[in-house]
DRENLO-600064 format. One record per residue: z, y, x of N, C-alpha, C in turn; residue in three letters. Coordinates in pm, whole numbers, plus 50000, padded with zeros to 5 digits. Example, Ala and Ser with C-alpha at 12.3 -4.5 7.8 and 13.67 -1.06 7.14 Angstrom:
2
507804943151319507804955051230507804967051320ALA/507084977551285507144989451367507875000351290SER/
! end
This chain:
487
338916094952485337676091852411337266103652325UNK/338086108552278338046122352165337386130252239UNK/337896133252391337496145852448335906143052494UNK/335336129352540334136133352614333416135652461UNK/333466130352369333366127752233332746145352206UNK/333986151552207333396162552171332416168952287UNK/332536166852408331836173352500330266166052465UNK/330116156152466328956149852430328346156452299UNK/328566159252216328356166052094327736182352143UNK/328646190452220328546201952212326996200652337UNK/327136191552434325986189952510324616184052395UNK/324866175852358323556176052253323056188452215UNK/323856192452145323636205052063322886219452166UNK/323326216652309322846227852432321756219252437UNK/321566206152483320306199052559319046203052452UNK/319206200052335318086207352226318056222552213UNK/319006229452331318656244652331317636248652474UNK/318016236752537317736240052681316306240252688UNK/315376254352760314626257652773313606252352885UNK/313426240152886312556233853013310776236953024UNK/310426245252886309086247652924309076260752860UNK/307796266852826307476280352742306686276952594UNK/306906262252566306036256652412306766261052313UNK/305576272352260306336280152121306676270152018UNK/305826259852001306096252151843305566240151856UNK/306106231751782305646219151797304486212851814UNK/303676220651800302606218951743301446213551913UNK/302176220152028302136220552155302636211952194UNK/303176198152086303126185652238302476177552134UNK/301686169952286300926161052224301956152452114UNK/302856147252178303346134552104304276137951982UNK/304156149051907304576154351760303526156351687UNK/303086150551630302166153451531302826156551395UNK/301556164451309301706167651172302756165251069UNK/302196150451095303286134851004304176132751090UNK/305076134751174305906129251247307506135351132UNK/308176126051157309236125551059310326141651089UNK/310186146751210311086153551235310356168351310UNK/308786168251258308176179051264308436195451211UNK/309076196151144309456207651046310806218151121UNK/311826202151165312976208651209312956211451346UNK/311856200151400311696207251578310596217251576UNK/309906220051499309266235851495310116246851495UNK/310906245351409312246258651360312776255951485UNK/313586246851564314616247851699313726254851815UNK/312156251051843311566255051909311206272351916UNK/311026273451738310356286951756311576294351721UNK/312576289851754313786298051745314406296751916UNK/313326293352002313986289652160315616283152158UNK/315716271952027316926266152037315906250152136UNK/315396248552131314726233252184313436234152252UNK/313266224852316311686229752418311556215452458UNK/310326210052501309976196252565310486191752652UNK/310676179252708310696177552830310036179352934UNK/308316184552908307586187252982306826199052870UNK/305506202452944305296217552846304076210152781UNK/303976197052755303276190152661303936177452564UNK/304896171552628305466161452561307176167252500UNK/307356162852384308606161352342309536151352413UNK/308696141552357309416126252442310536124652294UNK/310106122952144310976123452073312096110452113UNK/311876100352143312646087252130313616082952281UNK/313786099052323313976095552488315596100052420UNK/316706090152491317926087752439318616102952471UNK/319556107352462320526122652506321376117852584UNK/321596120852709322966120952800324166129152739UNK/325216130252819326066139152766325876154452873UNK/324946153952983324986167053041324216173452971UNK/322886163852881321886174252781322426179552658UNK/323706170152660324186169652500325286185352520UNK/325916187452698326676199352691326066211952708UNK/324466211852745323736219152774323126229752614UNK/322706223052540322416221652429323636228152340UNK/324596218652362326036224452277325956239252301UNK/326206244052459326376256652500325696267852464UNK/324506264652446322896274252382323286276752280UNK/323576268152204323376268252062324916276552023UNK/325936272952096327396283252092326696301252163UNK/325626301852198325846313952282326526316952385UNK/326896303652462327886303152595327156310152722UNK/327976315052851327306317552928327026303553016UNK/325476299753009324866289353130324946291253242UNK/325076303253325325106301153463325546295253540UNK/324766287153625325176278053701326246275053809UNK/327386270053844328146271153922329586258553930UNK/330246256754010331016248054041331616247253864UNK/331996232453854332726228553749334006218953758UNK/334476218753932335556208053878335596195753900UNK/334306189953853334206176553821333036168853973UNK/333836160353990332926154954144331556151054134UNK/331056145954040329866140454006329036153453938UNK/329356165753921328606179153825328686185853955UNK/327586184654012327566200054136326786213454079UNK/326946221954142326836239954103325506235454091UNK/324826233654095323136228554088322696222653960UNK/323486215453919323226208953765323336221453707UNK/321966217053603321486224153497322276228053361UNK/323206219653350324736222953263325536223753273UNK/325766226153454327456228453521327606242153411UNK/327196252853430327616263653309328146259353231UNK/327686252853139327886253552992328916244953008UNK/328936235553113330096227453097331546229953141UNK/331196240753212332796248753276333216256853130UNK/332256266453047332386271952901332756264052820UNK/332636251752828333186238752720334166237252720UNK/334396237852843335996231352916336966235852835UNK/336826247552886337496262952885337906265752749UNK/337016262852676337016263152533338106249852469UNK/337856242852559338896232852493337896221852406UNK/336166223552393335556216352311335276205752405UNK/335026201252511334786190952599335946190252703UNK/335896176152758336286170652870335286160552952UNK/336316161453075335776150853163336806138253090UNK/336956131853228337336114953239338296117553314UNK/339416110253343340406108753412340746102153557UNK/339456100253577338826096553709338226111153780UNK/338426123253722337526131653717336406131853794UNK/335576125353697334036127853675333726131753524UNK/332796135853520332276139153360331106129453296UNK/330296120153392329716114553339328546121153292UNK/327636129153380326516136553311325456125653290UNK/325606118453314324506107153292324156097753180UNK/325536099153142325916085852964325436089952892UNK/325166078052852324226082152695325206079052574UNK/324636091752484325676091552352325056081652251UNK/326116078952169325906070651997325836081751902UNK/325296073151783325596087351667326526089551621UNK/327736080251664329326083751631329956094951705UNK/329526092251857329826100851932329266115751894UNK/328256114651874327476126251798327836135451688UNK/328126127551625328746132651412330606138151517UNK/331246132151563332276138051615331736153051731UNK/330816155951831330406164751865330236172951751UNK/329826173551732328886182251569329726187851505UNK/330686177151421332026183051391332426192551431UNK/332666190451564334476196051661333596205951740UNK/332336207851700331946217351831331696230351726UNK/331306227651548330716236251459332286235951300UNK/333276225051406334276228851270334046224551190UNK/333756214051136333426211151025334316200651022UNK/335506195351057337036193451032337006176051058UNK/336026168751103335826157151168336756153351260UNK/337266141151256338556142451360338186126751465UNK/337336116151368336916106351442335536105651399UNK/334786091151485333376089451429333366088451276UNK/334046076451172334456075451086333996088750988UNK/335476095150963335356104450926334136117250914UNK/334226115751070332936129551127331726121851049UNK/331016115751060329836105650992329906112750829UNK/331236105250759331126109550633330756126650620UNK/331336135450713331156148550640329656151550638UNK/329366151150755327786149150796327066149050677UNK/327016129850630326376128550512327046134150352UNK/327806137250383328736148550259327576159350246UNK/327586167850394326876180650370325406178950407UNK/325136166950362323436165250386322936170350527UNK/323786166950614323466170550766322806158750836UNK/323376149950785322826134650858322806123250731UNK/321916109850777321546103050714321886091850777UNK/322456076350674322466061650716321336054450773UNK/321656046650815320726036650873320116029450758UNK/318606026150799318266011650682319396004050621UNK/320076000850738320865988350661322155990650635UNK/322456008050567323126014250487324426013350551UNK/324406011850701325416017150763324996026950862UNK/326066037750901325706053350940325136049951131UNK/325256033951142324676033551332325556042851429UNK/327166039551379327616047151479327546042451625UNK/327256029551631327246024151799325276030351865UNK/324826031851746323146031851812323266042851878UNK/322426043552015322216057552104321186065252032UNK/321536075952013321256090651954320036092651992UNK/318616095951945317606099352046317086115452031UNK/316486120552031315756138652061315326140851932UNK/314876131451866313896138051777315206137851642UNK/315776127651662317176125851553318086136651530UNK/318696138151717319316149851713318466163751694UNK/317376167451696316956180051651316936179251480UNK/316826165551450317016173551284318686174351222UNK/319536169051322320696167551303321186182951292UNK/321006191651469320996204251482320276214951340UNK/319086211051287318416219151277319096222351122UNK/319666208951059320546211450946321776215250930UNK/322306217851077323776218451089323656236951114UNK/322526240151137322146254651180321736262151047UNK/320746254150990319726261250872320386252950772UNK/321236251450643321456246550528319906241050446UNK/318986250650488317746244150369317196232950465UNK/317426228050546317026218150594317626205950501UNK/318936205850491319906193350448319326190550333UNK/319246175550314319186167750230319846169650043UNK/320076174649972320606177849846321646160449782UNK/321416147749857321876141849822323716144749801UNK/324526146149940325626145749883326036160249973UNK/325176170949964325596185149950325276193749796UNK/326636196349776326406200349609327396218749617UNK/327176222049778327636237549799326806245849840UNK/325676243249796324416252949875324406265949775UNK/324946277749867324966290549822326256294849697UNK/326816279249676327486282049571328316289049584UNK/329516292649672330816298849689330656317449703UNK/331036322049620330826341049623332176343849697UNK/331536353049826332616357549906332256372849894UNK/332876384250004332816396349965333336399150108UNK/332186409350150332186412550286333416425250298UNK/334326419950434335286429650415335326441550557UNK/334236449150586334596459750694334566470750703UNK/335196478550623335786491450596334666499350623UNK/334896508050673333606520250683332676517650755UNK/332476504050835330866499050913330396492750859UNK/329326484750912328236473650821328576462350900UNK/328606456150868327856438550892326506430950933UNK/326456434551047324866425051075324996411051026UNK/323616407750960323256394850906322536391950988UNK/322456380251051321776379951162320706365351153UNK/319696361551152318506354951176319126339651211UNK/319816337251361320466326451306322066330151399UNK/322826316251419324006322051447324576321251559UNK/324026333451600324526339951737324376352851773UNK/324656361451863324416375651890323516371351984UNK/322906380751983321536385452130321876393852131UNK/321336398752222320006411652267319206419752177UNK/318546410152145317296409252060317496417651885UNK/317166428751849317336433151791316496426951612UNK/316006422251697315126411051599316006399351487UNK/317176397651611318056387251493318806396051443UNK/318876409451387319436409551285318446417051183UNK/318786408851065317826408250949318276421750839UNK/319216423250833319596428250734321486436650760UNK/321866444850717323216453850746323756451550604UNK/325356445750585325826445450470327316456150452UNK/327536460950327328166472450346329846461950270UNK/330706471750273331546470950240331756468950106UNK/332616454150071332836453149911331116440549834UNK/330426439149919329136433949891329456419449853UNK/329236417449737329056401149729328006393549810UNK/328316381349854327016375149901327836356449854UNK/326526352049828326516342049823326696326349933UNK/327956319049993328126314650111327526294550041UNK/327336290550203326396277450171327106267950230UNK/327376275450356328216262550455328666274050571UNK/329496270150662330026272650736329636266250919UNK/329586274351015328946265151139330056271951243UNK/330556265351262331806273351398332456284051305UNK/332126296051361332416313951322331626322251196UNK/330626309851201329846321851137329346311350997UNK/329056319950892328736315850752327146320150681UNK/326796306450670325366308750623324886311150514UNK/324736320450463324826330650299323146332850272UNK/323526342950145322566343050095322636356249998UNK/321736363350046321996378849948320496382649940UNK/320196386749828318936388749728317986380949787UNK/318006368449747317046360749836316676361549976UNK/317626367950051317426369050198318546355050228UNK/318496348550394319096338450375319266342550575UNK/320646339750567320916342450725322486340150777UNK/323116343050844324246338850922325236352150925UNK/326426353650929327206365950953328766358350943UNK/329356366551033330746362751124331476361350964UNK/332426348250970332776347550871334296350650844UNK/334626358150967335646364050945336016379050876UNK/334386383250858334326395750776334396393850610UNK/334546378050562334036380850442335786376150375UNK/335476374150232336826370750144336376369550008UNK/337706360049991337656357749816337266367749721UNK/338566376049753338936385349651337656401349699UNK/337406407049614336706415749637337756430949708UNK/337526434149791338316447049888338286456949826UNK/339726465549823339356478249782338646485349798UNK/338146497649761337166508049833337986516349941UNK/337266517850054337956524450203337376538050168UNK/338446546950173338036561650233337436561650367UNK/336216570750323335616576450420336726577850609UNK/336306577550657336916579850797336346594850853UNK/336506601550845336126615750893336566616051015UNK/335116620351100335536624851227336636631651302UNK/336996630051410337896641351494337336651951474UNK/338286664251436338116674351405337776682651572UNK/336736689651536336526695851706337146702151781UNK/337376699951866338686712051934339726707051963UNK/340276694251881341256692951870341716682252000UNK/341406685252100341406679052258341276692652334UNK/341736701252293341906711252376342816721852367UNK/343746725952444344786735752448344826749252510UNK/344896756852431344396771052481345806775852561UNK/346306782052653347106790752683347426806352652UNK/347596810552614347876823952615348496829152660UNK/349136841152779350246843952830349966863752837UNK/350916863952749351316882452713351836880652829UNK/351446894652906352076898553022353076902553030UNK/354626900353130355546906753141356516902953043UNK/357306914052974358006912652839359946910552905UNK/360756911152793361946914752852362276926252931UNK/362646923153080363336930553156362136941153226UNK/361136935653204359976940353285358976946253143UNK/358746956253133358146965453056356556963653041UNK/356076963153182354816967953241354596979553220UNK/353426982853262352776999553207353017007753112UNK/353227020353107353357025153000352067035652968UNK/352757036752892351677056152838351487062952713UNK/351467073652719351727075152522353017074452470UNK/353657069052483354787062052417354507046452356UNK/353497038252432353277023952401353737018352568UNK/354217004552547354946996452642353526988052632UNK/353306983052718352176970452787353286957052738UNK/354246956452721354836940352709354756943252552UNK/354616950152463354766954752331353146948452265UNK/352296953552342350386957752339349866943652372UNK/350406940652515349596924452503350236913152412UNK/351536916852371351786904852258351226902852170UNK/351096909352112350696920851944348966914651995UNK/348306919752102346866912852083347146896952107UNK/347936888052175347836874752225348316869852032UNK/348846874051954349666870951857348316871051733UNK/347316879051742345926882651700344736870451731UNK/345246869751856344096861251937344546845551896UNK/345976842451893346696828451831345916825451672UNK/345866839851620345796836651474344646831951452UNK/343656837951531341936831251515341886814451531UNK/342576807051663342796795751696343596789951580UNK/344386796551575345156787251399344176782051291UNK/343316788551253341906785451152341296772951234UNK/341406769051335340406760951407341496745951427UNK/340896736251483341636725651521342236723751699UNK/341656737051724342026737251886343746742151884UNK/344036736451953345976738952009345646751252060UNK/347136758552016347356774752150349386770252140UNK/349056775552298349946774252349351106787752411UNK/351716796052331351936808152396353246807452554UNK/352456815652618353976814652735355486821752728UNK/355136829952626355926840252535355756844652377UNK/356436841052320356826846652158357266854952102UNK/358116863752207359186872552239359246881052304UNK/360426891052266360636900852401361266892452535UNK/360666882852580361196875052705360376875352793UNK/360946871252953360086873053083360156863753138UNK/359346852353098359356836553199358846846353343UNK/358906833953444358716839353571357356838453605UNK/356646842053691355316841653716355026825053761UNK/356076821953819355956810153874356066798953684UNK/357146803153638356756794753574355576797553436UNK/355126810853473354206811953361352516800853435UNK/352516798753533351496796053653351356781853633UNK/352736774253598353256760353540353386755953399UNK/352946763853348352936766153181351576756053103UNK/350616755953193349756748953146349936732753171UNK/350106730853286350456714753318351546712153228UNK/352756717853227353616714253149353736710953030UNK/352816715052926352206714952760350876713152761UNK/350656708152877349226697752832348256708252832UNK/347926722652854347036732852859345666726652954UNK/344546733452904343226731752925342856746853020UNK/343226754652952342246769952974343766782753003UNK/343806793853086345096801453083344376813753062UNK/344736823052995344486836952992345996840152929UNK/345496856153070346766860953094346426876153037UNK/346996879352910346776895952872347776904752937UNK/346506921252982347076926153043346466940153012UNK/347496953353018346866967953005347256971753148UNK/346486982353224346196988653338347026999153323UNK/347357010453430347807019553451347707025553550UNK/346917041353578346797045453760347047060753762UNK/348237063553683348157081253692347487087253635UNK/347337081953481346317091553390344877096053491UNK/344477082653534343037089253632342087083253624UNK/342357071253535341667058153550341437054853407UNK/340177047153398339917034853286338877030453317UNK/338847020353202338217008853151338796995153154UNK/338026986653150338186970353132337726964953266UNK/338536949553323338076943553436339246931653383UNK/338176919353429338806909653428339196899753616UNK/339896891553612340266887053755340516872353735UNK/339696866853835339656850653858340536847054046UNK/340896835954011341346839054181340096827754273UNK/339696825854384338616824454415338736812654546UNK/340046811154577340266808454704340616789354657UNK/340076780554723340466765254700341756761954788UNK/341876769154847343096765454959344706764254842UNK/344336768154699345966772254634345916761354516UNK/347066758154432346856748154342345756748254300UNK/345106757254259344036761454108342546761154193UNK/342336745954182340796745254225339536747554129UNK/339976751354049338646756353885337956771653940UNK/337426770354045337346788454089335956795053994UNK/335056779953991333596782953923334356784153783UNK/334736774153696335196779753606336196790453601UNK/336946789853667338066805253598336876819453618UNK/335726817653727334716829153727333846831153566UNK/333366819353528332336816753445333836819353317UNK/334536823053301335436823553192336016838753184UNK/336306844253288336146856953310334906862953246UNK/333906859653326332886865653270332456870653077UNK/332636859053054332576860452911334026865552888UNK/335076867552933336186873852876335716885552851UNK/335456897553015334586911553021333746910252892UNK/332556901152872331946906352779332046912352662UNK/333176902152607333896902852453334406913152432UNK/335356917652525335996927952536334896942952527UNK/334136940252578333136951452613332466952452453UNK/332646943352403331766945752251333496950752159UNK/334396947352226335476949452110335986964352132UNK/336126968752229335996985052298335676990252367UNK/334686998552368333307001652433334097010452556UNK/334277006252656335207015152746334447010352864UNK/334737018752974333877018253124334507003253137UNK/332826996453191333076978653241333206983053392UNK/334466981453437334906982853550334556960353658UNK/334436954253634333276939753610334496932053632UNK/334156922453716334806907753715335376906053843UNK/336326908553885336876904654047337596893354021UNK/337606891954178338536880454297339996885754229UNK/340566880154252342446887054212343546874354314UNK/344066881054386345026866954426346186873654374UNK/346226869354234347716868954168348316851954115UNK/349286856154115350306843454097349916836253974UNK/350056840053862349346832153771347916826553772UNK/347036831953848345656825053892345526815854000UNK/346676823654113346616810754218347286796554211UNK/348646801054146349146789954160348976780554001UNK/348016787053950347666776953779346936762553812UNK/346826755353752346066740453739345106735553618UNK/344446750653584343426750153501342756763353512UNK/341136759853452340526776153494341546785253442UNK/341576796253487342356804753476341876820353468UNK/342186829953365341496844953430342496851153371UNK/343016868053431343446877453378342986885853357UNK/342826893453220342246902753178342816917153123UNK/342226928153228342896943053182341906949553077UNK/342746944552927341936955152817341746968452843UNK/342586978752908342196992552951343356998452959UNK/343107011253014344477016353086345207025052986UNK/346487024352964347807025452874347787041452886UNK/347337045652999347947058653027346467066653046UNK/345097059452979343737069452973343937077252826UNK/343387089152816343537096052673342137092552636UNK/341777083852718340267075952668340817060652601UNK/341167052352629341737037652648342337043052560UNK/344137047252549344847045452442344257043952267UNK/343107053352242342477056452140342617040652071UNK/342247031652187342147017052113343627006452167UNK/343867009652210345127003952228346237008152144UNK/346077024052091347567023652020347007021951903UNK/345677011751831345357006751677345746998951666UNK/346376993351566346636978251479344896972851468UNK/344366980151398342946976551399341956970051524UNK/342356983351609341406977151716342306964651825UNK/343146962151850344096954051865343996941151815UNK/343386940551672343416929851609341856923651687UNK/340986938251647339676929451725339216928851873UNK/340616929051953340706925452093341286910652116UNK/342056911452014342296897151986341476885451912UNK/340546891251878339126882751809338156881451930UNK/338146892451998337416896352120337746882852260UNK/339076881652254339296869752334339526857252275UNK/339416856752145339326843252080337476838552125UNK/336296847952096335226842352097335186841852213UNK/335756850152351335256845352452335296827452554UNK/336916827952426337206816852484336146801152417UNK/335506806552351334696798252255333346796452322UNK/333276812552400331516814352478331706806152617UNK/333076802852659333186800852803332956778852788UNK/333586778952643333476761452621331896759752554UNK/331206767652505329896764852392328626764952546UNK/328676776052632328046776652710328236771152897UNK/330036766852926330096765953053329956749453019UNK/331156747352934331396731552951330636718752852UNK/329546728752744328536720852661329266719552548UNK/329876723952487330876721652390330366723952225UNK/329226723052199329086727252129329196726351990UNK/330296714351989330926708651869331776723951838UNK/331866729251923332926739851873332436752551811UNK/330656749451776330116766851759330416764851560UNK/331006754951524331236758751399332476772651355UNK/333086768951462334246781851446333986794651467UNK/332936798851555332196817551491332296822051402UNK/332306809151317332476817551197333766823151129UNK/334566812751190336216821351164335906834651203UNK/335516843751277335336854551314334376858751292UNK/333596854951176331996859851171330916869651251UNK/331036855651345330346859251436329836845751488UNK/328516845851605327896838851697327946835051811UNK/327346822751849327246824152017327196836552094UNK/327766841252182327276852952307326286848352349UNK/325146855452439323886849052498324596844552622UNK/324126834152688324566826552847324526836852957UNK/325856841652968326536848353085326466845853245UNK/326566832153230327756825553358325816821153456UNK/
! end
């Protein structure tokens, strides 16, 4: 009995949502007039598309509620999904107009069928049956007719009969239940007799660094329209009554609905600010000094190439340290990981980007700068457009950090480019053994700004290849700008 009890309730409450015509307001059926006792509250259900006629001229106020209008209604007015479809029950086919709402009832635990399973879309409810719907569908802590009745007329939601009993056996009719709904929705509807909580209770909205939509009435849409007003954190508001989830308040004379699980007694501390993710900080740079240990590389002058690209990769780390972007070195040391595993260095520590520093050497015959991408898809390292478009801006940087012959951008099938799993480029700052080149290779100075030189490039290759441009605040660690678009 409890269960169709509540299903009957929550269907009332849908059947006065259910949309059977396009009549904005009452005012559009013939048989509501001016003076009609329950004119006020079926205007508000209507022009709130909670209620609509039975036809797109008549109300039909005195026409009794079934329990399929009563789950139809319930469902609207919960914000359930209506769509139509199998429910279960032998007598509710996918075709009925409240199989939806009545599979969402179920589900919910607010309705049942019968134990015959049928649901009975056809029965007509009492107002006992009703005041228990109402209750158990909006919480308001009703457990029988009895009881449910009293809270009702407690919170000025419903009213006795003439003969000063509440008519729990009388069948419920349309125009009754819309003012039943319309007070159980809107508080200024209710009666002031034995509701003595209107607005009284001060709560305090609790959601940290977002707002609170107040919303028009209580439900979410679409419709950007129901929400009235945004409440901040720590805000007193004034609460009236309670309907399911949500609490019907009242702040500077505005009057509306908001989830009442945001609010509280006690007033909330103040929340620190939440500051964004710092930029960069989803990305891992690689760095890999060439060679080192057993393997020297190039010489000239009396400078070692495993000595020269540390000393700049160690330059180029320090710029990334100021920033929130990760670097990752493949070497710290006088040590010689293997090519293979310098090639594996990025997958392994989570790397994004690889640059590999490197000085040239050809018999005191040669210089300048050239950088190398590998090109071929057939090898791990399918980034060929990027490791090109990253190169590119490597050459550039370099070309502004020491003005030495731009020897350009090649193909390279070396081991650290082919077999890497992120764009990838190697770059020859200039040759160890030019009496042109050394000039800037054997400086601390210029060294330092070869290593600034591949910090911005790596900044020009994310600001301009991959849109990044959360990251152009860091130029200025190096006071400096975007490069113009290379790639």
């Amino acid at each position: 009995m409890k269960k169709w009890i509540i299903l009957l309730c929550i269907a009332l409450i849908s059947s006065v949502i259910v949309p059977n015509s396009h009549v904005e307001a009452s005012g559009n059926f013939q048989d509501i007039g001016d003076s009609h006792r329950a004119v006020t509250e079926i205007s508000y259900l209507v022009n709130k598309n909670i209620i609509n006629g039975v036809t797109s001229t008549h109300f039909v106020p005195d026409r009794e509620v079934t329990r399929g209008e009563a789950a139809a209604m319930i469902g609207r007015s919960l914000g359930l999904n209506g769509t139509k479809r199998d429910t279960g029950f032998k007598d509710v086919g996918a075709g009925n107009m409240a199989s939806g709402y009545i599979v969402e009832l179920v589900n919910k635990k607010v309705i049942s069928g019968y134990s015959d399973g049928t649901f009975r879309p056809n029965a007509k409810l009492n107002r006992g049956e009703m005041a228990i719907l109402i209750n158990r569908a909006f919480n308001l802590g009703g457990t029988n007719s009895s009881n449910s009745a009293q809270i009702l007329m407690d919170k000025g939601i419903a009213q006795g009969m003439t003969d000063g009993s509440f008519g729990t056996n009388v069948t419920i009719i349309r125009s009754d239940f819309a003012v039943f709904l319309a007070r159980t929705l809107n508080a200024d509807f209710r009666v002031q007799s034995g509701d003595t909580s209107i607005f009284k209770t001060t709560q305090y909205v609790n959601v940290g660094s977002t707002t609170l939509n107040m919303r028009s009435k209580p439900q979410i849409t679409n419709s950007p329209s129901n929400v009235i007003a945004k409440l901040t954190h720590g805000q007193a508001v004034s609460v009236a009554s309670y309907t399911g989830n949500w609490a019907y308040i009242k702040v500077n004379n505005l009057k509306g609905y908001v989830d009442k699980s945001y609010l509280q007694s006690k007033k909330p501390s103040a929340v620190l600010p939440i500051l964004p993710p710092a930029a960069g900080n989803d990305i891992t740079v690689i760095i890999d000094p060439g060679h080192g240990g057993s393997d020297p590389g190039a010489d000239g002058f009396g400078f070692l190439e495993k000595n020269v690209v540390l000393n700049v990769g160690n330059h180029m780390k320090a710029y990334f340290d100021k920033t929130a972007i990760q670097v990752k070195m493949t070497r710290t040391g006088d040590t010689f990981p293997s090519l293979t595993e310098r090639a594996q260095f990025a997958g392994k520590y989570g790397g994004d980007l690889f640059v590999s520093i490197h000085a040239n050497a050809f018999n005191n015959s040669a210089n300048g700068q050239e950088s190398f991408y590998y090109s071929s898809r057939a090898a791990t390292n399918p980034y060929t457009n990027q490791s090109k478009a990253l190169s590119i801006y490597m050459l550039g940087r370099m070309q502004e950090a020491w003005p030495l012959v731009n020897r350009g951008v090649k193909k390279g099938n070396l081991a650290v480019l082919r077999q890497n799993t992120v764009p990838a480029t190697l770059v020859e700052m200039g040759f160890i053994d030019s009496a042109t080149d050394i000039k800037y290779i054997q400086s601390e100075t210029h060294r330092k700004n070869m290593g600034r030189a591949l910090f911005l490039a790596t900044l020009d290759y994310y600001y301009h290849y991959e849109g990044r441009t959360d990251l152009a605040q860091y130029y200025s660690v190096a006071g400096s700008s975007p490069s113009k678009r290379l790639h």
